[in-house]
C-alpha positions in Angstrom: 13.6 -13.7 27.2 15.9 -16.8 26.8 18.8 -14.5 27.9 19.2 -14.0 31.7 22.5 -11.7 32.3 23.0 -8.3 31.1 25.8 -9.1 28.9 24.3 -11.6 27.5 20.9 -9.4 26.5 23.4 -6.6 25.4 25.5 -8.9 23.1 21.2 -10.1 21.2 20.6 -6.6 21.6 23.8 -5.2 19.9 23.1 -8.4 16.9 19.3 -7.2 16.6 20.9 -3.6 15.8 23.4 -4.4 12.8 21.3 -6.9 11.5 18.2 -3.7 11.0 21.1 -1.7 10.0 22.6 -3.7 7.9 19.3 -4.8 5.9 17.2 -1.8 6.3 18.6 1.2 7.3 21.9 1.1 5.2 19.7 0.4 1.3 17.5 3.6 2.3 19.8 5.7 3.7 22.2 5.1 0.4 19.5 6.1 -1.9 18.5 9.0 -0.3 22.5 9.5 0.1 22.7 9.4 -4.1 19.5 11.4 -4.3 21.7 14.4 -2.4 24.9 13.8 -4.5 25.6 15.5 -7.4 28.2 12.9 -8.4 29.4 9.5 -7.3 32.4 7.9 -8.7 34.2 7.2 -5.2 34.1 5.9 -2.1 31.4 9.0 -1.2 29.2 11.3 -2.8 30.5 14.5 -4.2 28.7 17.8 -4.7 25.9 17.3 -2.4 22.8 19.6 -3.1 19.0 20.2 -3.9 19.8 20.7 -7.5 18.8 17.0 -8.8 15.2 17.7 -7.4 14.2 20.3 -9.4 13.7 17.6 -12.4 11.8 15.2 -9.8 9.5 18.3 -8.9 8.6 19.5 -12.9 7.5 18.1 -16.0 7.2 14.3 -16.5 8.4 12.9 -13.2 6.0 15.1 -11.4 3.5 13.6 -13.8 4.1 10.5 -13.0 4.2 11.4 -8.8 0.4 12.9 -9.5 -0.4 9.3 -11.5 0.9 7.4 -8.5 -0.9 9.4 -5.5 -4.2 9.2 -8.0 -4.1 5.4 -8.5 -3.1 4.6 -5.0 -6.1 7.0 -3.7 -8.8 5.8 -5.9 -7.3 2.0 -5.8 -7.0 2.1 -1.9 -10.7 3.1 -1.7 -12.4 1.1 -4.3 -10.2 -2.1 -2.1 -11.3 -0.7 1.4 -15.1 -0.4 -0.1 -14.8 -3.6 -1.4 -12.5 -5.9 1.2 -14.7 -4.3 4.1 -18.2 -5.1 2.5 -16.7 -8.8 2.1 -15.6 -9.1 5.3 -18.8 -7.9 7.0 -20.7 -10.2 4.7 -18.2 -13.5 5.5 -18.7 -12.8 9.0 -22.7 -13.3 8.7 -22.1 -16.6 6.4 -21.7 -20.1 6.9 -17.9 -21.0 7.7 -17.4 -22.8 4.6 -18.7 -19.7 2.7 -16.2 -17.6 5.3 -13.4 -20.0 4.6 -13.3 -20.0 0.7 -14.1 -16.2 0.9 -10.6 -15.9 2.6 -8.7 -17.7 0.3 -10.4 -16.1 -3.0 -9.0 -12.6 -1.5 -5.9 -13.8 -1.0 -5.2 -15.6 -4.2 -3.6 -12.3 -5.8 -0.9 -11.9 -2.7 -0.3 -15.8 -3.6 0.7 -15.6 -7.0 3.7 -13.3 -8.8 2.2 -9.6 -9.4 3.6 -9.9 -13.0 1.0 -12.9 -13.3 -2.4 -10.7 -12.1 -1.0 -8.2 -14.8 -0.9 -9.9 -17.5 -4.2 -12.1 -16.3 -6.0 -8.2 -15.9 -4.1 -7.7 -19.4 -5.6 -10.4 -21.4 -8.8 -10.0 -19.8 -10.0 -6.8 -20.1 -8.2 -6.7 -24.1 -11.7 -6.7 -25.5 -14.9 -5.2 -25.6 -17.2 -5.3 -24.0 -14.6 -5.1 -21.0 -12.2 -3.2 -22.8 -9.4 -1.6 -20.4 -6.6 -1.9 -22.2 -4.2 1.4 -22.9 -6.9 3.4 -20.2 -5.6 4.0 -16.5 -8.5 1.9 -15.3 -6.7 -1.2 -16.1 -3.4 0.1 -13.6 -6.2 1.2 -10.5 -8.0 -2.5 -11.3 -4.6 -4.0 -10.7 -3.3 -2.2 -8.0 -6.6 -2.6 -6.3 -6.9 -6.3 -7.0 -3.7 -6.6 -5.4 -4.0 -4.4 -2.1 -7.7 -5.9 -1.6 -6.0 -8.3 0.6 -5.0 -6.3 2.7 -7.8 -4.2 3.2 -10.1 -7.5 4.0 -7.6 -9.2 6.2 -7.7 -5.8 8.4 -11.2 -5.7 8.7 -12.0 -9.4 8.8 -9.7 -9.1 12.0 -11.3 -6.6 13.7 -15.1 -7.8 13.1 -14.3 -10.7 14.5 -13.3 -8.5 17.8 -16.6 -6.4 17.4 -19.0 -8.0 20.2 -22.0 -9.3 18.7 -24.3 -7.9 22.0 -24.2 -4.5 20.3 -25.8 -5.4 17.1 -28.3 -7.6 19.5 -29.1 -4.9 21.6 -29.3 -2.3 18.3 -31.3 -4.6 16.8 -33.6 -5.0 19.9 -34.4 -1.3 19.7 -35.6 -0.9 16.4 -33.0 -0.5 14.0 -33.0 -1.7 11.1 -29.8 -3.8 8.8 -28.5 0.0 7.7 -29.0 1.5 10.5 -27.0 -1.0 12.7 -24.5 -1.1 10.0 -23.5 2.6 9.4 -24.4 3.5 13.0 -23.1 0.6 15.0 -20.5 -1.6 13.5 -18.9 1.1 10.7 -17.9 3.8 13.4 -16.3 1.1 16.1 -14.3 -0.4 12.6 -13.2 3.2 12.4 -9.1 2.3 13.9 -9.0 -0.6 11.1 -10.5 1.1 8.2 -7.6 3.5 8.6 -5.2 1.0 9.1 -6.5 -0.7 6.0 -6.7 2.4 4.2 -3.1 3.2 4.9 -1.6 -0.3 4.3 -3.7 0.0 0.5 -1.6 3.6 -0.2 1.6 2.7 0.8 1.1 -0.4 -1.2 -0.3 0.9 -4.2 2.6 3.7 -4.0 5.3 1.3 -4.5 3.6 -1.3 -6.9 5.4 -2.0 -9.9 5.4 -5.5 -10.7 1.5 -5.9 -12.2 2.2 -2.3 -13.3 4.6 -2.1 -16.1 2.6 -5.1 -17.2 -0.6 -2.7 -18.0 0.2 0.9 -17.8 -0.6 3.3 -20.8 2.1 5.8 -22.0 0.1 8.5 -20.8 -0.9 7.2 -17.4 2.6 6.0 -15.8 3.4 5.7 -11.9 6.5 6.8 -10.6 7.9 2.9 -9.6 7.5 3.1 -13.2 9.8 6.2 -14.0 12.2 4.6 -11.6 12.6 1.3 -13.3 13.3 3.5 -16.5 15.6 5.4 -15.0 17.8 2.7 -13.4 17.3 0.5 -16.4 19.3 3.3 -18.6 21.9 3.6 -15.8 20.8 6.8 -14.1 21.1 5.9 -10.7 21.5 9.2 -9.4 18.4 10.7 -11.1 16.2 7.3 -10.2 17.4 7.8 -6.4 15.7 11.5 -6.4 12.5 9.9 -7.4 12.9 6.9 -5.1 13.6 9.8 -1.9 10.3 11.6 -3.5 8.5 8.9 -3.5 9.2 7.7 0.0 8.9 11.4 1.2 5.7 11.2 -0.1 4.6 7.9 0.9 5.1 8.8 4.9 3.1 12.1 4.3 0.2 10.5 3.1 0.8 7.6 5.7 1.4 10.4 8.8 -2.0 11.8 7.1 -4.2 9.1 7.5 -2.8 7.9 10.8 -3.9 11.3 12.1 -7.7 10.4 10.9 -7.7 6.7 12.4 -6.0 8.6 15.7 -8.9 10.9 15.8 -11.3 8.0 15.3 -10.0 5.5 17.6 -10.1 8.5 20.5 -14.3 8.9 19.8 
């Protein structure tokens, strides 16, 4: 808005673009370049083909896809259960309560993910809270860290919801559930699904409090991409990297759909 003439708003305009090229679209657009290639030892891929995704689609790597859309499924709900029960309860409690119920949910986001996973790690290392080498311990930390989230999205829109309607529910008879699951849950509808879909896409790419817990027999596919790159198999991590983003925007085209639907009632 600071630019008046055409030109000038052209020149911020042409910036903006190779800046957003530069930094986004170029890293993805290379990986799912490499994912294509069959070989790369020039200046461009050689060989380009479907043949690399036939291992990303079978045995172990599609394993570890199943483990990721799992965790992120069962993680993203326990956190939208969770964050939205604590939001609705924040928003009926004194603002000090409110205040340091804010900052307790967004410790995690605060602090390195490698530090929640080995915090989860040495905590739950013993009976009787013993989740050590189980996939429970790799939902608990993905959830722990997309709970944020979840909260900060429906903290926001409670605070929109006008407090006449639970008055005027109230005033006719209904009771605490019935003004909860019939009054305030359906007009949260939009945000649940924005939180719900801001926890998956999270969850899918988590890898930082991960490889501090996971099991051998319960690995994500951020996971199997680390490995990958870490032994210098570029090529074969890009495949799983384009799978898993492939993936990722199906689940996320999926649950925009539902909040759509529920934002239309």
């Amino acid at each position: 808005m600071l630019f008046w003439t055409r030109r000038s708003r052209a020149a911020v305009w042409a910036l903006f673009g190779v800046v957003v090229a530069i930094v986004f679209v170029a890293p993805i657009a290379t990986v799912v370049l490499a994912a294509f290639s069959g070989s790369w030892n020039g200046p461009l891929p050689t060989d380009l083909g479907l043949a690399r995704f036939g291992d990303a689609l079978s045995g172990d790597d599609l394993a570890s896809l199943s483990v990721s859309l799992q965790t992120a499924v069962i993680a993203g709900a326990l956190a939208l259960i969770v964050g939205t029960w604590a939001a609705l309860a924040a928003r009926s409690a004194p603002s000090w309560l409110g205040r340091v119920t804010d900052a307790a949910f967004h410790i995690p986001i605060a602090v390195p993910s490698v530090a929640i996973g080995l915090g989860l790690l040495i905590s739950f290392n013993s009976r009787p809270l013993l989740l050590g080498g189980t996939k429970w311990i790799v939902i608990v930390a993905h959830m722990v860290l997309v709970l944020a989230f979840a909260f900060s999205s429906v903290s926001a829109a409670a605070e929109r919801l006008d407090p006449a309607l639970r008055q005027a529910a109230e005033s006719l008879g209904a009771g605490p559930a019935r003004v909860l699951f019939g009054v305030e849950l359906p007009l949260l509808l939009p945000a649940l699904g924005a939180a719900a879909g801001l926890a998956i896409a999270l969850s899918m790419g988590e890898l930082g409090a991960t490889i501090m817990v996971y099991p051998p027999t319960w690995k994500t596919l951020p996971v199997s991409i680390f490995g990958l790159s870490d032994r210098g198999q570029a090529l074969s991590a890009a495949v799983l990297t384009t799978t898993l983003l492939a993936v990722t925007l199906v689940v996320l085209a999926a649950v925009s759909r539902v909040r759509t639907r529920a934002s239309l009632r």
